[in-house]
VOPAGU-2260 file (C-alpha; in pm, 1 decimal, decimal comma):
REM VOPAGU-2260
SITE   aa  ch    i         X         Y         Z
SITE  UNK   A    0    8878,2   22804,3   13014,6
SITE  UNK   A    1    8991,6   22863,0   12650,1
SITE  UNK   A    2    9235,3   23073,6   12430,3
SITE  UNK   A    3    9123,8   23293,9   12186,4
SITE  UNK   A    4    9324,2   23365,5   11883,2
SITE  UNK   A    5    9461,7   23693,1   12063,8
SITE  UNK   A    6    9582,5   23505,2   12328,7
SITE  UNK   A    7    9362,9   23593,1   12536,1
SITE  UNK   A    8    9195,8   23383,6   12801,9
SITE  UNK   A    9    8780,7   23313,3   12816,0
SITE  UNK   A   10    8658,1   23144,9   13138,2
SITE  UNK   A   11    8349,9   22966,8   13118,8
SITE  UNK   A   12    8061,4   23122,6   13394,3
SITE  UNK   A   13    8062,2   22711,8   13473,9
SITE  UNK   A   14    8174,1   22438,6   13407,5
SITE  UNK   A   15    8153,2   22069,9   13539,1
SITE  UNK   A   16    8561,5   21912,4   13646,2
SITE  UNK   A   17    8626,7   21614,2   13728,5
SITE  UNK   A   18    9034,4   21589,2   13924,0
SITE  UNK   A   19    9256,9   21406,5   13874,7
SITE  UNK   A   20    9588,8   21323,7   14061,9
SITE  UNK   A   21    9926,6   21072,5   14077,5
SITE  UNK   A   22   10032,6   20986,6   14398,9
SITE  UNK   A   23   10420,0   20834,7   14372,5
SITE  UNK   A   24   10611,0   20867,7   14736,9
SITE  UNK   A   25   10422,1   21168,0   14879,6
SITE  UNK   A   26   10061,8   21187,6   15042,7
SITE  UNK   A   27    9907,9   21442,1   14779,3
SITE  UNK   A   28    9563,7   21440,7   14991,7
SITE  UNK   A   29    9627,7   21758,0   15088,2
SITE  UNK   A   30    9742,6   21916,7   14826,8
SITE  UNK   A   31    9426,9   21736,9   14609,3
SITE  UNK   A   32    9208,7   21948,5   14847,4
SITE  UNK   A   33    9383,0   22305,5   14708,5
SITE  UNK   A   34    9302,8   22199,2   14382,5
SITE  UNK   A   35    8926,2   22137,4   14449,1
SITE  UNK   A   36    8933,6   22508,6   14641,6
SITE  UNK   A   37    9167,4   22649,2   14336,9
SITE  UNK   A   38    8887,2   22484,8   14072,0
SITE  UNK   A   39    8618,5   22642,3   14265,4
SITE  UNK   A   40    8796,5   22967,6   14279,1
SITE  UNK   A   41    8823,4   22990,4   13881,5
SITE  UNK   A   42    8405,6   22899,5   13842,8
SITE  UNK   A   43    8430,9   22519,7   13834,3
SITE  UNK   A   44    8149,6   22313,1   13977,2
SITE  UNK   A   45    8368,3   22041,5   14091,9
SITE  UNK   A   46    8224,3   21698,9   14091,8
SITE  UNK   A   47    8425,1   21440,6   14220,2
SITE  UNK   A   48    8834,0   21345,7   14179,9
SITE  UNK   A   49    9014,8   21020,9   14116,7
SITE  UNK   A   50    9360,5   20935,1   14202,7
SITE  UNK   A   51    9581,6   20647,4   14093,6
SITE  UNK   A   52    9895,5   20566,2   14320,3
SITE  UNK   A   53   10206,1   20489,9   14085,5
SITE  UNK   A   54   10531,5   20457,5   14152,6
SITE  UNK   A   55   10628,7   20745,4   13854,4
SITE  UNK   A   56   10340,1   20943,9   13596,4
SITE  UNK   A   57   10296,9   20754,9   13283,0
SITE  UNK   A   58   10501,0   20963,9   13018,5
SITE  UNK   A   59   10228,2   20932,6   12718,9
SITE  UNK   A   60    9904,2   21012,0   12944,6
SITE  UNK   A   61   10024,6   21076,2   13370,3
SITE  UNK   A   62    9772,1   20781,5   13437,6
SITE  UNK   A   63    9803,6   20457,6   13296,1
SITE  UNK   A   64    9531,0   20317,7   13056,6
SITE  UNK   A   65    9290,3   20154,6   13324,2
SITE  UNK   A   66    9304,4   20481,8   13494,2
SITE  UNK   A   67    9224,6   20642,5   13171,9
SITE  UNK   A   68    8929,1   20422,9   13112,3
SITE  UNK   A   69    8761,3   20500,2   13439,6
SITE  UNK   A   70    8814,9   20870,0   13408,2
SITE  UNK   A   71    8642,6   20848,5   13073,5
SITE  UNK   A   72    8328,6   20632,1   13203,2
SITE  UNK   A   73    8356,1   20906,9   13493,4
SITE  UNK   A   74    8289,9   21198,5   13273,9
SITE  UNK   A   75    7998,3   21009,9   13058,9
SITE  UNK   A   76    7822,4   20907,0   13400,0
SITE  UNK   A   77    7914,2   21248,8   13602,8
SITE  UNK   A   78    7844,8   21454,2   13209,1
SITE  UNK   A   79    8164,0   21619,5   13326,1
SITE  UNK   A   80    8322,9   21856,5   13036,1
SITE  UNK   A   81    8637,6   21906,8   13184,3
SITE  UNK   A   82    8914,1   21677,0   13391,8
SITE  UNK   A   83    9192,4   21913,3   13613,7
SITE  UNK   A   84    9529,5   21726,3   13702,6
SITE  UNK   A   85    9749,1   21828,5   13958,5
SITE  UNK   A   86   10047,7   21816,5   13801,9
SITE  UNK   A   87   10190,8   22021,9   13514,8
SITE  UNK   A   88   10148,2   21832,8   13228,0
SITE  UNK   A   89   10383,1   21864,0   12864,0
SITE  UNK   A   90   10135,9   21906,9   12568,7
SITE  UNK   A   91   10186,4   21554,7   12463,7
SITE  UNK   A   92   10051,1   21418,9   12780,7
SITE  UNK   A   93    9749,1   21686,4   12707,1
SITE  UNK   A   94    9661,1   21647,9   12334,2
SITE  UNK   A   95    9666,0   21240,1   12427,3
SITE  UNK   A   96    9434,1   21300,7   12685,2
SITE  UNK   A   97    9181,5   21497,0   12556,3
SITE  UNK   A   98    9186,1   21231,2   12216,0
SITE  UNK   A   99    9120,8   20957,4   12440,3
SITE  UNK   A  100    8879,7   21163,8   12693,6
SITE  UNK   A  101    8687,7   21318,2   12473,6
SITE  UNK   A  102    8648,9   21665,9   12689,8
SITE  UNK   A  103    8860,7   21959,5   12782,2
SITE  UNK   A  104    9187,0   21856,4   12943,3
SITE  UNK   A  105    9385,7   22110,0   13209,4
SITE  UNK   A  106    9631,2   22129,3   13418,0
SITE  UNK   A  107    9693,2   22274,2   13760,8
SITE  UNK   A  108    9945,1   22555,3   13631,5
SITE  UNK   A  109    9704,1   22620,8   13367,4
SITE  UNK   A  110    9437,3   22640,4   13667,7
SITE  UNK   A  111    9621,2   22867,3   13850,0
SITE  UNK   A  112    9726,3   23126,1   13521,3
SITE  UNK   A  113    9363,1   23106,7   13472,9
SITE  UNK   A  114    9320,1   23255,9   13811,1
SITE  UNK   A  115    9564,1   23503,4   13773,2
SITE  UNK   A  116    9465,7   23642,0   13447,0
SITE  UNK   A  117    9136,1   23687,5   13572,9
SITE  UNK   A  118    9241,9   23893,2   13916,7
SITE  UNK   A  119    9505,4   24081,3   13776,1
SITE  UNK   A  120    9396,7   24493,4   13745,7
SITE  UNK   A  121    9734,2   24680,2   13711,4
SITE  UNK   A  122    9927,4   24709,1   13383,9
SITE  UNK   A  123   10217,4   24524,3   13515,9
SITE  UNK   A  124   10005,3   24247,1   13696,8
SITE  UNK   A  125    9833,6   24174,0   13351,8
SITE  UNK   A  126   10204,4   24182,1   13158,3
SITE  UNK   A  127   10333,7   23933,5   13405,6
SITE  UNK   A  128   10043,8   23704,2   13367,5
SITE  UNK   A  129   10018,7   23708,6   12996,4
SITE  UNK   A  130   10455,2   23635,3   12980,6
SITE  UNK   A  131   10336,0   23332,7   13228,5
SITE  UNK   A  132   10095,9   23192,3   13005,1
SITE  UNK   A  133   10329,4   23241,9   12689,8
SITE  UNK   A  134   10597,9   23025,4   12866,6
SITE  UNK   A  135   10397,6   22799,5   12914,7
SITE  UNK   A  136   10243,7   22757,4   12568,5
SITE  UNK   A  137   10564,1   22786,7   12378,7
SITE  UNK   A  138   10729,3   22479,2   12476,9
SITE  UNK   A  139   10368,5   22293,2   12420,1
SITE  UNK   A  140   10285,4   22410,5   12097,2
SITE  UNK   A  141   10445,4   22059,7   11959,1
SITE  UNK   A  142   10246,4   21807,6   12168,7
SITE  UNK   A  143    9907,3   22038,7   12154,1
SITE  UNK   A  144    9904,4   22254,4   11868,4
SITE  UNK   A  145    9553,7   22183,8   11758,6
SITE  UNK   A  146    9440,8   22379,0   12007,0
SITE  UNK   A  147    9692,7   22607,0   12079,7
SITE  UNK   A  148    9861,0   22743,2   11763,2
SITE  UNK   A  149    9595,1   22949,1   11672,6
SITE  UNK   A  150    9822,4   23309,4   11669,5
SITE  UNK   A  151    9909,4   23236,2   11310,9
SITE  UNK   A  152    9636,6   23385,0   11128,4
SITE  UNK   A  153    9581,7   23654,6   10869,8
SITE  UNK   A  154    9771,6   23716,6   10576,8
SITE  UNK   A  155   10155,8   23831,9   10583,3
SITE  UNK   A  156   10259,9   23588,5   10905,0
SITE  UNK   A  157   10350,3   23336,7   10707,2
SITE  UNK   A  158   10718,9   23314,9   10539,7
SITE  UNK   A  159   10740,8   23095,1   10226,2
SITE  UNK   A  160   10723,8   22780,6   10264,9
SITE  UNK   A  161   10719,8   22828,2   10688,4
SITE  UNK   A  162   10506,3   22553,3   10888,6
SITE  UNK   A  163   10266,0   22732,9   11085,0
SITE  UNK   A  164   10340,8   22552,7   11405,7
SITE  UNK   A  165   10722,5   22757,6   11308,5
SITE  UNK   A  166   10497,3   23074,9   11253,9
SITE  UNK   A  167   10335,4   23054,0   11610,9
SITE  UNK   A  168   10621,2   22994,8   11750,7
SITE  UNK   A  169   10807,8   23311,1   11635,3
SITE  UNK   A  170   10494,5   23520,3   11725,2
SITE  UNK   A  171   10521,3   23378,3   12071,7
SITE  UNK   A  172   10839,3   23462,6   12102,5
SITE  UNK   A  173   10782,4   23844,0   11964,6
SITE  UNK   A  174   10512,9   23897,9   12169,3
SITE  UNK   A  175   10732,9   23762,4   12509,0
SITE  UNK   A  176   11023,7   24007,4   12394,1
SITE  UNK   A  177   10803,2   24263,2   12369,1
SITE  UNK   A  178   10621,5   24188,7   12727,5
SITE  UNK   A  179   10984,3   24161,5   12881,2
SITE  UNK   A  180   11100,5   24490,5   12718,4
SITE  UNK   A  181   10753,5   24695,5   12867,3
SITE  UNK   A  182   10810,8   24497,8   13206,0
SITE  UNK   A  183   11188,0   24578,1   13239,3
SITE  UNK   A  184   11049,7   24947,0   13192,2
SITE  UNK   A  185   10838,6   24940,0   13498,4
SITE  UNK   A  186   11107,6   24729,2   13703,1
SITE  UNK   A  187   11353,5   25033,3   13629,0
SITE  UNK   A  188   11086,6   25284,8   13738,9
SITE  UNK   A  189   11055,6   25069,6   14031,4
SITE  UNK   A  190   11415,1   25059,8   14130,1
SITE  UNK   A  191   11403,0   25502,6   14079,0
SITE  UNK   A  192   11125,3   25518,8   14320,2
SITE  UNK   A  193   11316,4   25309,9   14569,2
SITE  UNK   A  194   11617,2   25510,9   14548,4
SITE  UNK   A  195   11423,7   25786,1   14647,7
SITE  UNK   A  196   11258,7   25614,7   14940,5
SITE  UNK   A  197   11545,4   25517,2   15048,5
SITE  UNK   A  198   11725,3   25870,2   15016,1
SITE  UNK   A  199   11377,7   25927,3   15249,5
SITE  UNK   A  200   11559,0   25680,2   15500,4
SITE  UNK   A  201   11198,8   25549,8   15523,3
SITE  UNK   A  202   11181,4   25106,7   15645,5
SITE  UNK   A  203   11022,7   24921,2   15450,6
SITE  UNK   A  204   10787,4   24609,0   15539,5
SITE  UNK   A  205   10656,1   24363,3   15365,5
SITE  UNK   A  206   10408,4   24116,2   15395,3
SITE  UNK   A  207   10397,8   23778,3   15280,9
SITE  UNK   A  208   10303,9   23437,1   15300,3
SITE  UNK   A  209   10053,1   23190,2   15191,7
SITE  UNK   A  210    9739,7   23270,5   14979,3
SITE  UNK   A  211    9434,3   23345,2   15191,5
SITE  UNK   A  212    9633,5   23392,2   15525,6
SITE  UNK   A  213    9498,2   23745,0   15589,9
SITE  UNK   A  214    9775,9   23991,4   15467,0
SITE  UNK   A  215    9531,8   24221,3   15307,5
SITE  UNK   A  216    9300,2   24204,0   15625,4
SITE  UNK   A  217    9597,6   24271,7   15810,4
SITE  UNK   A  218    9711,9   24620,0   15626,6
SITE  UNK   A  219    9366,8   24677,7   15622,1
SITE  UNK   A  220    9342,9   24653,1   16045,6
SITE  UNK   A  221    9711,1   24859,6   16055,7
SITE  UNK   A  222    9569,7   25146,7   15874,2
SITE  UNK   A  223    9229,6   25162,4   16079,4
SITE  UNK   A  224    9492,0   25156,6   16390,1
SITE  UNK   A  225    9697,0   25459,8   16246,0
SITE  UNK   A  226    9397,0   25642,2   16092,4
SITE  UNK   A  227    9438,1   25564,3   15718,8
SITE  UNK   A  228    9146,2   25360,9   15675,1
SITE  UNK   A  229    9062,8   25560,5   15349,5
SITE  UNK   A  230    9334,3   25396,2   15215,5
SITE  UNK   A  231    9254,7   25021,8   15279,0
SITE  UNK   A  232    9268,4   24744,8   14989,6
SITE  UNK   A  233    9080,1   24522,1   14884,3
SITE  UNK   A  234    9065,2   24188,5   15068,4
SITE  UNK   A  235    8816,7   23876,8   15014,2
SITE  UNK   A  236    8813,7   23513,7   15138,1
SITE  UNK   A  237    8938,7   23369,7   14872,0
SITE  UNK   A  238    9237,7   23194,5   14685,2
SITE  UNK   A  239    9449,9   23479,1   14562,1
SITE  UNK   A  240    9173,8   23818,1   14584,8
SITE  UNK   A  241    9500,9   24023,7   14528,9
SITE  UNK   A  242    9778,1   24003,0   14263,3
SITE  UNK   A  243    9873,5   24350,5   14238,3
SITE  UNK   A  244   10171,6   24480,4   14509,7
SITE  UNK   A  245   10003,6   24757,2   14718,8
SITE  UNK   A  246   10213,9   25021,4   14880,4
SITE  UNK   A  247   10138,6   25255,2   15191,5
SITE  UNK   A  248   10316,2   25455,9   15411,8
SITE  UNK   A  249   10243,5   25373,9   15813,4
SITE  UNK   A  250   10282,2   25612,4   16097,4
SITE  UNK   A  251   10343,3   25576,4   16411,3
SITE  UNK   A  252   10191,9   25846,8   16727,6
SITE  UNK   A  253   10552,4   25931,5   16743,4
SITE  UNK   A  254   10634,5   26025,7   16433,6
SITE  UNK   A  255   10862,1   25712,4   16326,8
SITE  UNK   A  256   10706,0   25623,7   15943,4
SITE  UNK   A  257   10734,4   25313,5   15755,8
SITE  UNK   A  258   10607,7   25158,7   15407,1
SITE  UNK   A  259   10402,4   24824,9   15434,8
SITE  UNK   A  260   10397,4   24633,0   15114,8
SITE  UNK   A  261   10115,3   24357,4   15083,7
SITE  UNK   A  262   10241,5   24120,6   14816,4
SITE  UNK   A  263   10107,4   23796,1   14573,6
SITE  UNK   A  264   10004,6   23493,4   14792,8
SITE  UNK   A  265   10207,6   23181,8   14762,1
SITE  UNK   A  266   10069,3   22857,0   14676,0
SITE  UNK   A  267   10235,5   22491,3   14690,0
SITE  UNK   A  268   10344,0   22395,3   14336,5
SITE  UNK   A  269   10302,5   22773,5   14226,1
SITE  UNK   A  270   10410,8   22705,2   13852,4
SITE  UNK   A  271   10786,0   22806,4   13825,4
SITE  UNK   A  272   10675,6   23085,6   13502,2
SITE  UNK   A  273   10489,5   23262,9   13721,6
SITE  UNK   A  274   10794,9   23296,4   14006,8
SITE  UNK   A  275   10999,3   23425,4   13727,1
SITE  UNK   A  276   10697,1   23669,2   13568,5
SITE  UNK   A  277   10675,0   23813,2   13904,4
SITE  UNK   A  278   10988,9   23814,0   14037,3
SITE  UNK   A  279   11021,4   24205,6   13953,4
SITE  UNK   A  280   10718,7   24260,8   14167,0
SITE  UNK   A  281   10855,1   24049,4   14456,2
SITE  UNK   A  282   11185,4   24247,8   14447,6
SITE  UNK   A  283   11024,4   24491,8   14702,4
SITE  UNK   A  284   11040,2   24141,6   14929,2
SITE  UNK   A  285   11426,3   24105,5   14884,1
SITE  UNK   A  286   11477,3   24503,4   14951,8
SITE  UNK   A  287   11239,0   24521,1   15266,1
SITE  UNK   A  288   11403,7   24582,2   15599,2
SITE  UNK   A  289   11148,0   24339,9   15792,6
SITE  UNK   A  290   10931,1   24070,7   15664,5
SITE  UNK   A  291   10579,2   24013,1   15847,2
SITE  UNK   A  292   10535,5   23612,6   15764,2
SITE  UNK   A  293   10138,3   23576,1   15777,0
SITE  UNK   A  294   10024,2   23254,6   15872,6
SITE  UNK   A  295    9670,5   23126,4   15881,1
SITE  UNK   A  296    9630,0   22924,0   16248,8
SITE  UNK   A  297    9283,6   22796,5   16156,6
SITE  UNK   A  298    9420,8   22581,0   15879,6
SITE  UNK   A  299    9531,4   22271,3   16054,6
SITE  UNK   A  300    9856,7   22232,5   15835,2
SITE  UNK   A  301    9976,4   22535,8   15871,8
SITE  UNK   A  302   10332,5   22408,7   15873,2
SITE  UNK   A  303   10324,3   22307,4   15553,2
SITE  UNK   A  304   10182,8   22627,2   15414,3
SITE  UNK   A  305   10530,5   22813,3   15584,9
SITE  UNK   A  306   10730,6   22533,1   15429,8
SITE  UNK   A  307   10600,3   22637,8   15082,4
SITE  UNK   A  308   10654,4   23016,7   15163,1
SITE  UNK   A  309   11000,9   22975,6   15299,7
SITE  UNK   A  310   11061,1   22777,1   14971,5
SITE  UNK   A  311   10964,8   23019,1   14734,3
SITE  UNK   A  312   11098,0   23321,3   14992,0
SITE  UNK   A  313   11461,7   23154,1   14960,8
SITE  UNK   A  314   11392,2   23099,9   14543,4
SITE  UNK   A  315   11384,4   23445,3   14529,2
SITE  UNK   A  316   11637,0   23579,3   14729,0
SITE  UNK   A  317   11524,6   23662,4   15067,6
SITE  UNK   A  318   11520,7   23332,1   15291,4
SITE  UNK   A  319   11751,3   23548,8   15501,0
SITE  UNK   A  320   11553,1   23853,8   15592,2
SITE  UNK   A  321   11458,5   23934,6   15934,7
SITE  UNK   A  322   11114,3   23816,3   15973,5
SITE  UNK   A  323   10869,7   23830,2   16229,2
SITE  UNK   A  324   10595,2   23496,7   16186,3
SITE  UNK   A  325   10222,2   23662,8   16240,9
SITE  UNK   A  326    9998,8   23342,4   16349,2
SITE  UNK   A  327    9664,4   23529,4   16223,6
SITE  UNK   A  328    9307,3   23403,6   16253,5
SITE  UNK   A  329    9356,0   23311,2   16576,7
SITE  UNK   A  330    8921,4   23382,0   16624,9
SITE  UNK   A  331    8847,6   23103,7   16435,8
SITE  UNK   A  332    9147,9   22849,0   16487,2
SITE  UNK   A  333    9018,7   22577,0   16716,8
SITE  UNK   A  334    9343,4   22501,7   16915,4
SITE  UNK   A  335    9664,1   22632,0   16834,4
SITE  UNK   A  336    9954,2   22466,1   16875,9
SITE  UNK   A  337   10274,1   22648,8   16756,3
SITE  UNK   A  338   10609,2   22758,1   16906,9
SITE  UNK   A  339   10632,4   23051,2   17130,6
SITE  UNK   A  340   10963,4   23298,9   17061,8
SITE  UNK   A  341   11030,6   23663,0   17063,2
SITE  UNK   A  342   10978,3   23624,9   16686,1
SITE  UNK   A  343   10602,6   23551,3   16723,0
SITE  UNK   A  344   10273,2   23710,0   16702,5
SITE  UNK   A  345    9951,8   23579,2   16750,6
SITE  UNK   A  346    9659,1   23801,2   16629,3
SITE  UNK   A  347    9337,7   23848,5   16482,2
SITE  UNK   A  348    9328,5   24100,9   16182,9
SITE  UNK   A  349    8954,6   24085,4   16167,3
SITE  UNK   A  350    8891,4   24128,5   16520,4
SITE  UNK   A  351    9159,9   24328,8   16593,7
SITE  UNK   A  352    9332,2   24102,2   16888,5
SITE  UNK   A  353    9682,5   24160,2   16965,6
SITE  UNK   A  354    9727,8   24439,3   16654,6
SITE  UNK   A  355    9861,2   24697,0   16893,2
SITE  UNK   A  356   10156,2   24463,4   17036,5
SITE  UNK   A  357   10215,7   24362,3   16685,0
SITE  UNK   A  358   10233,3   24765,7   16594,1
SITE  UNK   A  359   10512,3   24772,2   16904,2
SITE  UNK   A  360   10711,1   24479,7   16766,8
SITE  UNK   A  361   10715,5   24622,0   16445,6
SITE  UNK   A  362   10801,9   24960,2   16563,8
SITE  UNK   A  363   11070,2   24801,4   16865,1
SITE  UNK   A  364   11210,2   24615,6   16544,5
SITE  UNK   A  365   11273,4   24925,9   16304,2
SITE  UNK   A  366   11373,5   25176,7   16503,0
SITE  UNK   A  367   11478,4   25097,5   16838,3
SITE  UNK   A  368   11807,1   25190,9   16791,9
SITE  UNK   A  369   12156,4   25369,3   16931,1
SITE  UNK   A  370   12112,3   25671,6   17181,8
SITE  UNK   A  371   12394,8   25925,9   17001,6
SITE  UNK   A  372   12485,9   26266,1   17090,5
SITE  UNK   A  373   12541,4   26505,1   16785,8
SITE  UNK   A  374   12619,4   26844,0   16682,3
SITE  UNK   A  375   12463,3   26913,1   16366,3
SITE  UNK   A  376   12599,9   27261,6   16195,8
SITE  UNK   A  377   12355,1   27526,1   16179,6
SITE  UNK   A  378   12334,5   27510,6   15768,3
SITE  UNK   A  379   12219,0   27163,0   15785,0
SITE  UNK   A  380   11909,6   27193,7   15913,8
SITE  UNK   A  381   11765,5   26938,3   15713,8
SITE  UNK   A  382   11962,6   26700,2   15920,8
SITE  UNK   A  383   11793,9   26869,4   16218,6
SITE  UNK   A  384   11480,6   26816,2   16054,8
SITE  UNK   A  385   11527,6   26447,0   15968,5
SITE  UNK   A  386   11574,1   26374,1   16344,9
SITE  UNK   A  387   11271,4   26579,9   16407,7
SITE  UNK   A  388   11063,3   26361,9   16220,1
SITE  UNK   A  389   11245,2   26011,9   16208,5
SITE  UNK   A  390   11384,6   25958,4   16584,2
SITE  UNK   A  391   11287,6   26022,0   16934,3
SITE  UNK   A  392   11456,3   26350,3   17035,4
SITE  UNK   A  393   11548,2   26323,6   17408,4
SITE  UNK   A  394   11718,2   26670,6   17395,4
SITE  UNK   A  395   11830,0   26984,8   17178,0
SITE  UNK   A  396   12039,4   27287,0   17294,8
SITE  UNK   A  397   12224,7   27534,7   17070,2
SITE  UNK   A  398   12549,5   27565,4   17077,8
SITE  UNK   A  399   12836,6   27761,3   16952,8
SITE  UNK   A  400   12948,4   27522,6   16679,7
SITE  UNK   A  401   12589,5   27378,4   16605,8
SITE  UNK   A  402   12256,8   27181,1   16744,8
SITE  UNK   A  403   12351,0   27019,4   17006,0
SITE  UNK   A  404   12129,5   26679,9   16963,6
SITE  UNK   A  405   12055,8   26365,9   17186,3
SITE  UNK   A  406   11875,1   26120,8   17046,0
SITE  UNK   A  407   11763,8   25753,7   16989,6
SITE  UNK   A  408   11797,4   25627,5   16561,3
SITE  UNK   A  409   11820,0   25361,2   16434,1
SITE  UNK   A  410   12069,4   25116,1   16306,6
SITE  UNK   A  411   12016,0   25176,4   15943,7
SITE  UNK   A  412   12057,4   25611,1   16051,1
SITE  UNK   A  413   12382,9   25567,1   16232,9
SITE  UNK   A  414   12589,7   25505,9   15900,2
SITE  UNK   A  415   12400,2   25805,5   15729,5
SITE  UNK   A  416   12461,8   26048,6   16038,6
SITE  UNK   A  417   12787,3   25914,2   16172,8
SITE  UNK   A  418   12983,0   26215,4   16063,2
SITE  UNK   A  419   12753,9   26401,4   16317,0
SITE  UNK   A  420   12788,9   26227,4   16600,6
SITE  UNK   A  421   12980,7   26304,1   16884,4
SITE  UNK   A  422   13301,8   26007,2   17007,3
């Protein structure tokens, strides 16, 4: 991967990484393996990792200067061109590095941007990821200017007597400004459109959890069950195939509609400036009236992956959401051996098992509801209407003062049509 002067980012078609990891109180085996799945995910031909055990990361270069010795005779014998840490590292840690190296030094929240930029489609996906990488850049441009501060160019950017690494770091700043006034824009044309789905009265669910767990497949199998296959996304086995929030409206045979929302997969040690850079998208999460947790059961940690998405589900706002765990996968997990609760599905979106139960749940969860008896007046027919298509009607008569109405809504409908209902 490289920068070009326009900030943009190049990935090489291949390139040969070597990885590299510090292992202090925690086993990191685990999350080691990711990083060999997230290198191959961004076109790296991985060839082999290292890992020193220390009891903090050396400040000047993460490893200490044995460690930095073998990881150089590594890369001559292996003819490795690049070395991918784990860890975040400050552009100190990177510029000494690649002096003492000798090949392209990354690190995992570089990895991951990396990934990003190159899956994002949508205008706002691409805004979020560029802020992301310009938070990240700004406080390096210090430790790893060399190859970093490169947006000074051209004549006219230069005040008299200004050091360019002063330059780059006001054109940084402009250009994030600039990217938070354009996505502040889209957040408020968010916020109009869900005013207006909630004037609708329409639920809205949204699906999350860790990367690669299946919540595309999943929409995807819910719209083939409701007939709206035409408007399936796009879903791929790998790390992060989405980034872009998709929206569509579900309906049930009787009539009861919701939205499902299929959001950005979380990841452990998903860099903190990408959190914040899409925490406008994931505001659809904090507004949603049900969560559907996705879990992959193949993956023999899986209790670690809903650790992570809990985590970053409480970071922004909506650890307390009703939330209904989906165990998915369940065709290819070898034994499973989770919990059972009324909060718990076990399906396969590929194959289809157990959809139809989860489609109940879902449905038993939004709108079973209050059986009410209500006289709507005769020039409110659009409340009429909204029963029609939102509730089940048990029974309509008409009556002197209005429709007479019985009926089973929902919790969220009884403080909208309260001033109907019959005491």
């Amino acid at each position: 991967m490289r920068f070009t002067d326009d900030n943009e980012v190049i990935v090489d078609e291949e390139y040969h990484a070597i990885l590299a990891g510090v292992q202090t109180d925690e086993d990191i085996s685990y999350s080691m393996e990711e990083l060999w799945a997230l290198a191959e995910a961004a076109g790296a031909d991985v060839a082999g990792e290292i890992i020193q055990h220390r009891e903090r990361p050396n400040t000047a270069t993460h490893i200490g200067k044995g460690k930095v010795e073998e990881l150089q005779e590594m890369c001559a014998i292996m003819e490795a061109d690049t070395v991918i840490f784990n860890d975040e590292l400050s552009g100190i840690q990177l510029r000494n590095l690649e002096d003492k190296l000798g090949v392209r030094v990354i690190d995992r929240t570089i990895l991951i941007l990396d990934i990003f930029a190159s899956r994002a489609v949508s205008k706002e996906g691409k805004l979020q990821v560029e802020l992301a990488q310009l938070q990240y850049r700004l406080p390096r441009l210090t430790g790893f200017g060399k190859s970093l501060s490169r947006l000074g160019a051209g004549i006219g950017t230069r005040g008299p007597g200004e050091k360019k690494l002063e330059t780059d770091r006001r054109h940084l700043s402009k250009r994030m400004d600039e990217i938070k006034k354009e996505l502040q824009d889209i957040k408020d044309n968010r916020k109009t459109q869900r005013t207006r789905r909630q004037k609708e009265g329409l639920p809205l669910v949204a699906l999350v959890g860790y990367t690669n767990s299946g919540k595309s497949a999943l929409m995807n199998r819910l719209l083939k069950l409701t007939e709206k296959e035409e408007k399936s996304v796009f879903e791929e086995d790998i790390l992060f195939a989405t980034l872009d929030t998709a929206q569509r409206n579900v309906k049930f045979d009787t009539n009861q509609e919701f939205i499902l929302i299929d959001t950005v997969g979380f990841i452990s040690k998903l860099p903190h400036s990408l959190v914040k850079a899409f925490k406008s998208t994931l505001e659809e999460v904090v507004h949603a009236d049900l969560l559907l947790h996705v879990v992959d059961a193949s993956y023999p940690d899986h209790d670690f992956h809903i650790n992570v998405t809990n985590q970053v589900l409480k970071e922004i706002g909506a650890g307390d959401k009703e939330k209904l765990t989906v165990y998915n996968k369940i065709d290819i997990a070898e034994e499973i051996i989770v919990p059972n609760g009324d909060e718990i599905m076990y399906i396969s979106a590929t194959r289809g098992d157990n959809v139809e139960l989860l489609m109940e749940k879902i449905k038993e969860k939004l709108f079973t509801g209050i059986v009410v008896s209500m006289l709507v007046p005769y020039d409110r027919g659009d409340i009429s209407s909204y029963l029609h298509d939102k509730s089940r009607v048990m029974q309509m008569d008409y009556r002197e003062g209005g429709t007479y109405v019985k009926a089973e809504i929902s919790k969220k409908d009884y403080g909208r049509l309260e001033q109907f209902i019959m005491k």
